[in-house]
C-alpha positions in Angstrom: 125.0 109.0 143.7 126.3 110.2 140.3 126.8 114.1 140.4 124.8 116.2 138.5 125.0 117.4 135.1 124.6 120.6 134.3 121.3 121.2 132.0 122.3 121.8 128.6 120.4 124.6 126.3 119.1 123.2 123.0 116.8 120.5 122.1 118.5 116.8 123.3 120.3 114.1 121.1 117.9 111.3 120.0 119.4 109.3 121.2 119.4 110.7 124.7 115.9 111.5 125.5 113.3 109.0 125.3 111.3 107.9 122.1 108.0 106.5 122.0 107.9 103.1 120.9 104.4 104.0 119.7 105.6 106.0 116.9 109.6 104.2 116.6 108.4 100.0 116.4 104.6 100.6 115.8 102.1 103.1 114.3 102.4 103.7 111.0 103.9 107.0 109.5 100.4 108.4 108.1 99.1 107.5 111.6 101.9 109.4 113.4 101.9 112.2 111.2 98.5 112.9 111.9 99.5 113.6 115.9 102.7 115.3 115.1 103.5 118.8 116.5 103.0 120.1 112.4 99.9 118.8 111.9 98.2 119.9 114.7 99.9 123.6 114.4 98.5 123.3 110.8 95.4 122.7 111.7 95.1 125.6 114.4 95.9 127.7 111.2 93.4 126.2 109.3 91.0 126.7 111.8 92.0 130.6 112.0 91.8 131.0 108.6 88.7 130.0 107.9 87.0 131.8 110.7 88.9 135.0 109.0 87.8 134.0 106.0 83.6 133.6 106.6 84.0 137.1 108.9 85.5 138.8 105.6 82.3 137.0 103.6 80.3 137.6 106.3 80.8 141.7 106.1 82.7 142.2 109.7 86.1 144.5 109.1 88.2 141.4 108.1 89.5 142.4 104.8 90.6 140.3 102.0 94.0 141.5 102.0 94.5 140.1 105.4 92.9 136.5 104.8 95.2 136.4 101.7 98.5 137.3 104.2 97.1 134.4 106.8 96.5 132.0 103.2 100.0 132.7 102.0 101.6 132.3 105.6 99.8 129.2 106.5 102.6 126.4 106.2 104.8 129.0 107.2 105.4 127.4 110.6 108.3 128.3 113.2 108.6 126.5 115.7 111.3 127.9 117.7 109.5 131.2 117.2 106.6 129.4 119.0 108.6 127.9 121.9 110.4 131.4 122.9 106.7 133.3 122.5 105.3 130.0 124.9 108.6 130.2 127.1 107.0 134.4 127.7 102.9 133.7 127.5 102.9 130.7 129.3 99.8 129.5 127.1 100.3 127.5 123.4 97.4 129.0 121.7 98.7 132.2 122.5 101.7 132.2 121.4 100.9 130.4 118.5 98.7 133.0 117.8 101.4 135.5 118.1 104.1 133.2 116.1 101.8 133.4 113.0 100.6 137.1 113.7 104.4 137.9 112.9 104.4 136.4 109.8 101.3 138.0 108.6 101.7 141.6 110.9 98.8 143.2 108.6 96.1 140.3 109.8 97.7 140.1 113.6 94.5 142.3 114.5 92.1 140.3 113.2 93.4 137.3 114.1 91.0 135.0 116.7 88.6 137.7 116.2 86.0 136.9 119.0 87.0 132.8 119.7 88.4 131.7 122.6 91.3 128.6 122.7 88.5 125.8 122.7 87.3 127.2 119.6 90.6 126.2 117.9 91.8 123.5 120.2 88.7 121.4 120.7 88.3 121.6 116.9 91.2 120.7 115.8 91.3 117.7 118.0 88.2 116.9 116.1 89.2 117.4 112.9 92.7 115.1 113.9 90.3 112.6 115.3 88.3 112.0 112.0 91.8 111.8 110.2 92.5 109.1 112.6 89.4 107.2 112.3 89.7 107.1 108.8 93.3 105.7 108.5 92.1 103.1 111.3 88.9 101.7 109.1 91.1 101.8 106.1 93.4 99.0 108.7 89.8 97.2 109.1 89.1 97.2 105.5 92.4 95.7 105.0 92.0 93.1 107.5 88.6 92.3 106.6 89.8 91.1 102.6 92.8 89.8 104.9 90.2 87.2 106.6 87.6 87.2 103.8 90.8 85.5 101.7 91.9 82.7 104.2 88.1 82.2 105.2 87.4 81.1 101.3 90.6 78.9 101.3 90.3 76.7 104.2 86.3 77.1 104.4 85.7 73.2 104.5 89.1 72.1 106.1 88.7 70.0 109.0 90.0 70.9 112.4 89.8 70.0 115.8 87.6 72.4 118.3 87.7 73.5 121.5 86.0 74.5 124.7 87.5 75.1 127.4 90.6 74.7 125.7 89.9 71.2 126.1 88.8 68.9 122.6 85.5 69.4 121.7 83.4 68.4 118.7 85.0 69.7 114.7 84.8 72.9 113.1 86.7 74.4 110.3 89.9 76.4 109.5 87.3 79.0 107.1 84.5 78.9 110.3 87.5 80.0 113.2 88.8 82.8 110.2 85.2 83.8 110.4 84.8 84.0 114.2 88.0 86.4 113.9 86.2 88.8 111.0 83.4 89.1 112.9 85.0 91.1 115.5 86.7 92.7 112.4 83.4 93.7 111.1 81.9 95.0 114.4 84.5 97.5 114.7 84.7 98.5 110.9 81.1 98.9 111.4 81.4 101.5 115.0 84.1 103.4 113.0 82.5 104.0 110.2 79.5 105.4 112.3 82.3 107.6 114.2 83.7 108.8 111.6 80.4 109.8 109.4 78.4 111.5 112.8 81.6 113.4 113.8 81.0 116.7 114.6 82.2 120.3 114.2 82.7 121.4 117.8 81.0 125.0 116.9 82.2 128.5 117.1 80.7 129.1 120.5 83.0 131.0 122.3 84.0 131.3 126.0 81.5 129.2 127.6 79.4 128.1 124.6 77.0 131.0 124.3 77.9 132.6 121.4 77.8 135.8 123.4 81.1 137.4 121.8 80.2 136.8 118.0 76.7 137.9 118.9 78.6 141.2 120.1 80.3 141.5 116.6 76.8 140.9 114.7 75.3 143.7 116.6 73.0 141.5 118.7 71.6 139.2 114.6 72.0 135.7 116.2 70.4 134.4 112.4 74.1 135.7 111.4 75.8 134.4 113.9 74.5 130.8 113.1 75.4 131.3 109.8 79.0 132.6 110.1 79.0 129.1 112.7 77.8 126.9 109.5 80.8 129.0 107.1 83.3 128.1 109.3 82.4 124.3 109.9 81.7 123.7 105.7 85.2 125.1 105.1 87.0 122.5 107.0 84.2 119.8 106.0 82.1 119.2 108.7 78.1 119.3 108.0 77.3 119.4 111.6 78.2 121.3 114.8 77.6 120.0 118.1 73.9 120.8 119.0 75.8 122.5 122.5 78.2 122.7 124.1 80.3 124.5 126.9 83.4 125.8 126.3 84.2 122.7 125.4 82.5 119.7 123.9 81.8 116.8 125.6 84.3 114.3 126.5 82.1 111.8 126.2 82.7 111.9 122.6 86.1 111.0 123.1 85.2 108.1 125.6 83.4 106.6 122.6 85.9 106.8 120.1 88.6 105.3 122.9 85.8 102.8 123.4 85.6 101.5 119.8 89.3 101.4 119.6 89.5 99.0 123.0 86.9 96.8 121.4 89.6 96.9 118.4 92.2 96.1 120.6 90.3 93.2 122.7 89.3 91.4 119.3 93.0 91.7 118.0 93.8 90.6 121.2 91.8 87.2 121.0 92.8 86.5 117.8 96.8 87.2 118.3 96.1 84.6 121.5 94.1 81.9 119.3 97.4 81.9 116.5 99.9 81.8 120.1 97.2 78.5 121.2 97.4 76.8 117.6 101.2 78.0 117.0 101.9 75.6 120.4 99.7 72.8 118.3 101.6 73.5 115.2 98.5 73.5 113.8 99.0 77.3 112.6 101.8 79.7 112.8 101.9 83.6 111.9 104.4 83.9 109.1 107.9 84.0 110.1 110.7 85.6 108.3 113.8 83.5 106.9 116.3 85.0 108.9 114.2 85.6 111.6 115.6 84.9 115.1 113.2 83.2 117.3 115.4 83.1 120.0 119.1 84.2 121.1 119.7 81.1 123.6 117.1 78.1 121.3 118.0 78.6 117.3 115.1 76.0 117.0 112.3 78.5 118.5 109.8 79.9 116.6 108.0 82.2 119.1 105.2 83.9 118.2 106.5 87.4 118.3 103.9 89.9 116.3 100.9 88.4 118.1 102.9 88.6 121.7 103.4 92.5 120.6 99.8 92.1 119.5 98.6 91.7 123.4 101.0 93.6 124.8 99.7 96.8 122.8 95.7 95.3 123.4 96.3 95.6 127.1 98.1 99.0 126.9 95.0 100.3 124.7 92.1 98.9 126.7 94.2 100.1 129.9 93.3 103.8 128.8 89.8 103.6 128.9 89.8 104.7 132.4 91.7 107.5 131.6 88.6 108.5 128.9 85.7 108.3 131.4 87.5 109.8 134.1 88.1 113.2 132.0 84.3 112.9 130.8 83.5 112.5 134.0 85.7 115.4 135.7 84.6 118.6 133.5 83.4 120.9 135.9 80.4 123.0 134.9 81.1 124.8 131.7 85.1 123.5 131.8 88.2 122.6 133.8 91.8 122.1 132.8 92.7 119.1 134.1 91.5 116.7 131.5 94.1 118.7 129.0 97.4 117.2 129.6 95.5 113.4 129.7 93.9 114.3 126.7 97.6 115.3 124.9 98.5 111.6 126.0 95.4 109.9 126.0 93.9 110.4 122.2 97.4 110.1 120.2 98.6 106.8 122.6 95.4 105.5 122.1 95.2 105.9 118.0 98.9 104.9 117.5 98.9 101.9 119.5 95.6 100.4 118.0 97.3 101.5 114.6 100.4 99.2 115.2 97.9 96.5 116.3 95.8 96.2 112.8 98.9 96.6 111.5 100.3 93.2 113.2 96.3 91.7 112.4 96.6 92.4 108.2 100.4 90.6 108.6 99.0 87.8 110.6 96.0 87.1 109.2 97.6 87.5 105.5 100.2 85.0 106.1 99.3 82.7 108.5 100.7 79.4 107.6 99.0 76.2 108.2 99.8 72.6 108.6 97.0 70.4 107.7 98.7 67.1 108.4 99.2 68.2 111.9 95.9 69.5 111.8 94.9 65.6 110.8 96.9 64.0 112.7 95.2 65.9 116.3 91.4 65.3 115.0 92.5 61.8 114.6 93.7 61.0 117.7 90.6 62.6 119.3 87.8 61.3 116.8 87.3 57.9 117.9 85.6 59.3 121.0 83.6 61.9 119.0 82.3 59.3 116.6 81.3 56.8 119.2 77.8 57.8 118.6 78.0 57.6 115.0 79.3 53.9 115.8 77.0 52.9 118.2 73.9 53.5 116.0 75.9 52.1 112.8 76.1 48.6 114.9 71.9 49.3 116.1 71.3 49.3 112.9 72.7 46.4 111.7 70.7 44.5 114.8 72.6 45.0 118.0 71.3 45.2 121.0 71.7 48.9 121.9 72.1 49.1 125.7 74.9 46.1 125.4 76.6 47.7 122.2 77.0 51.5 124.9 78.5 49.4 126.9 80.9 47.6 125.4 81.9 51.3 123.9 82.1 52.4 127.0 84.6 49.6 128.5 86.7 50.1 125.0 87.1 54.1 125.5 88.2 54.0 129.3 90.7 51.8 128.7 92.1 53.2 125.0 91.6 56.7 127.0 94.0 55.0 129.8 96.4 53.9 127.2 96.9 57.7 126.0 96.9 59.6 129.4 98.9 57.2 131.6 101.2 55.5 128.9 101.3 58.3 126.1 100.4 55.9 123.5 98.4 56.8 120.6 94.8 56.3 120.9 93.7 52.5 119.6 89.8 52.8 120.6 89.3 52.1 116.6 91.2 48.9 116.6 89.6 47.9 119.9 86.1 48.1 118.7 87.1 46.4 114.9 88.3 43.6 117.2 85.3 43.6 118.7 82.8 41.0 116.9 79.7 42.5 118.1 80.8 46.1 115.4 81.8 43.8 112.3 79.2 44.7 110.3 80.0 48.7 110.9 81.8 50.9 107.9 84.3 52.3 109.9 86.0 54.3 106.9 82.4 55.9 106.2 82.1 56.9 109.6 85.5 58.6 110.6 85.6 60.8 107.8 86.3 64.1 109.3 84.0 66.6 106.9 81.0 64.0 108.6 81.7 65.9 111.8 81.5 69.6 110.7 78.1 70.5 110.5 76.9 73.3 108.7 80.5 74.9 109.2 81.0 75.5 105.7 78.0 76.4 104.8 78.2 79.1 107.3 80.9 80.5 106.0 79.7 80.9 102.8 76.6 82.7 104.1 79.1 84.7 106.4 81.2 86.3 103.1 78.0 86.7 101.1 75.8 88.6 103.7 78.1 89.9 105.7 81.6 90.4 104.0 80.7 91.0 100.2 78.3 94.5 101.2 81.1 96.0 103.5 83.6 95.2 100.7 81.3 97.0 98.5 80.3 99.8 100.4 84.3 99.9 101.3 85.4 99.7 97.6 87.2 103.0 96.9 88.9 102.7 100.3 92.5 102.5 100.2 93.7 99.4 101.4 96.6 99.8 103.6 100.8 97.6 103.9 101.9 97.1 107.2 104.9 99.0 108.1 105.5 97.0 111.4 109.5 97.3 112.6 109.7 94.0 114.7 
């Protein structure tokens, strides 16, 4: 075995300490920012300040001297200063609290006045979540004109179906996009609901009673509520949670890790219907012109961003054990354990799905089709599709019915032989024009491809009118988001 290094004092090389892909190859920067170390100290400070703030309005001996020190000290942040008061307290919030005490020494007194952590911690982590939600629907918004786009272009384009993965009867380009935006628009639609009913965890205290701030109203609970309702306006939330313990329910964040797996399991079907068709070369996600597909095959053109695509899907949907479990393990009023999950389990979770919608817009943007290939596949399979279509054509122009099946029959076993055991293209067609008893049938009529669509079209018209075109509206002033993806 290798001897041991001594430790080394001071924060490591980059290089030599390991980086999260999440943040280095995936999530975007506003996404990361939003979990940094900064943010979230910010947002402690936020938090303090504006419970200082409604206590001064609210006439308890917080004067307006000291929220002005806390105002003017807010971004001051140190983080070293932090670490060695952490390295001595052996609690974050504590010596975070101390770290911004010393820059403000007049307001270190009132500073936390009658809160306990969860007070700052559990709302912050709301107040981080909502950031998150909203940068992840802007992604959904994105992807939504992303799909909405290709969806009006190839509405009415022809193409082979399956079930089973096996050929099945015709569809179109624009219906498949639509299948894909429908998943889109489920999850733009639980975000969305997320992100308006989030609420303000409260200022509850200790074990959600109340029972300190009560103690600095003098017993006037009506005052109490309303220093509560200060506090939560200031950092924009019109709601507190209705109760709470110390802590507020993990459920809540079960739900938002739910919406992101359902994210995550409808990026993941898509990303594995563009890896099915990209084997067809029917459809390929857009590849760059230098782009190596492979270091030993220079002709490969692998389907790398929707491979990443599932990899992160799995990783995301993987985590929603994690979510239950802590909403399952919070003893009585709280317990600690779900802590250091939740420091891995919210951020992993928003980052990943972030690089995922990132790979979806890129994908579904630039997809690039191949119609004659897409051609060429329905017309090697629509002879037997339109066998029905033939068989009435020659009824109708007084054959006998029963005979005519069978002769259809005969003639698609054996051009179904010539394909599967001799890999020769499929001749039904010519069989059954060389056939006397189908000379009066117009087989051009019959074999054209829009015949066998249905209503596809039509659907997808209907689809980006009633479903699409209101979103887009009600969506209108959201910013529309560029993929930042490092492949």
């Amino acid at each position: 075995m290798p001897k041991s290094r001594r430790t080394s004092i001071g924060p490591p090389d980059p290089y030599d300490a390991y980086q999260s892909p999440l943040v280095a190859r995936n999530a975007s920067r506003d996404m990361a920012a939003v979990f940094s170390p900064r943010r979230r100290a910010l947002t402690w400070r936020r938090i303090w300040l504006a419970l200082a703030e409604s206590q001064h309005e609210m006439g308890l001996p917080v004067s307006a001297a000291q929220v002005r020190a806390l105002r003017a000290k807010l971004e001051r942040i140190d983080f070293d200063a932090i670490a060695k008061h952490e390295k001595a307290l052996r609690h974050d919030v504590m010596a975070h609290l101390h770290a911004f005490g010393d820059l403000a020494p007049n307001a270190r007194g009132i500073l936390h006045l009658g809160a306990t952590s969860m007070d700052v911690v559990d709302n912050a982590d709301l107040i981080l979540m909502r950031e998150a939600l909203g940068i992840t629907g802007g992604w959904l918004v994105t992807a939504l004109d992303a799909f909405a786009e290709q969806m009006k272009t190839h509405r009415s384009l022809p193409c082979l179906g399956f079930t089973h993965y096996q050929p099945a009867q015709l569809t179109t380009l624009g219906k498949r996009c639509a299948l894909w935006c429908w998943d889109i628009v489920r999850d733009l639609e639980a975000i969305d609901s997320l992100y308006a009913e989030m609420p303000f965890r409260g200022i509850r205290g200790a074990t959600g009673t109340q029972a300190s701030f009560l103690k600095l109203f003098d017993g006037a609970g009506a005052k109490v509520a309303k220093l509560e309702k200060l506090v939560a306006k200031k950092l924009g939330f019109n709601k507190c949670e209705p109760v709470c313990a110390q802590t507020y329910s993990r459920k809540l964040d079960a739900q938002v890790i739910a919406a992101l797996c359902n994210i995550a399991a409808g990026a993941h079907k898509f990303a594995n219907d563009i890896r099915l068709l990209a084997n067809l070369k029917e459809v390929e996600e857009p590849f760059g012109r230098s782009q190596i597909g492979s270091s030993a095959m220079p002709y490969k053109r692998n389907p790398m961003l929707c491979e990443r695509a599932t990899g992160l899907a799995r990783f995301v949907i993987g985590l929603a054990q994690s979510a239950y479990q802590n909403a399952a393990e919070q003893w009585l009023e709280r317990t600690l354990d779900d802590s250091s999950n939740k420091r891995l389990l919210m951020p992993e979770a928003f980052l990943a799905t972030d690089g995922i919608l990132q790979i979806v817009v890129s994908v579904a943007r630039g997809f690039v089709v191949y119609p004659e290939m897409i051609r060429a596949r329905i017309d090697a399979e629509l002879p037997f599709m339109a066998s029905e279509n033939i068989l009435m054509a020659a009824t109708a122009a007084g054959g006998d019915r029963q005979a005519l099946h069978e002769r259809i029959r005969r003639h698609s076993q054996d051009a179904a032989n010539e394909v599967k055991r001799h890999g020769r293209p499929n001749d039904l067609l010519e069989r059954l024009k060389r056939d006397d008893a189908f000379a009066k049938v117009n087989f051009g009529r019959l074999l054209d491809p829009k015949a066998f669509v249905g209503l596809a079209p039509q659907q997808v018209d209907a689809f980006l009118k009633d479903v699409v075109a209101p979103l887009k509206k009600k969506h209108r002033t959201t910013a529309r988001r560029e993929p930042e993806i490092n492949v």
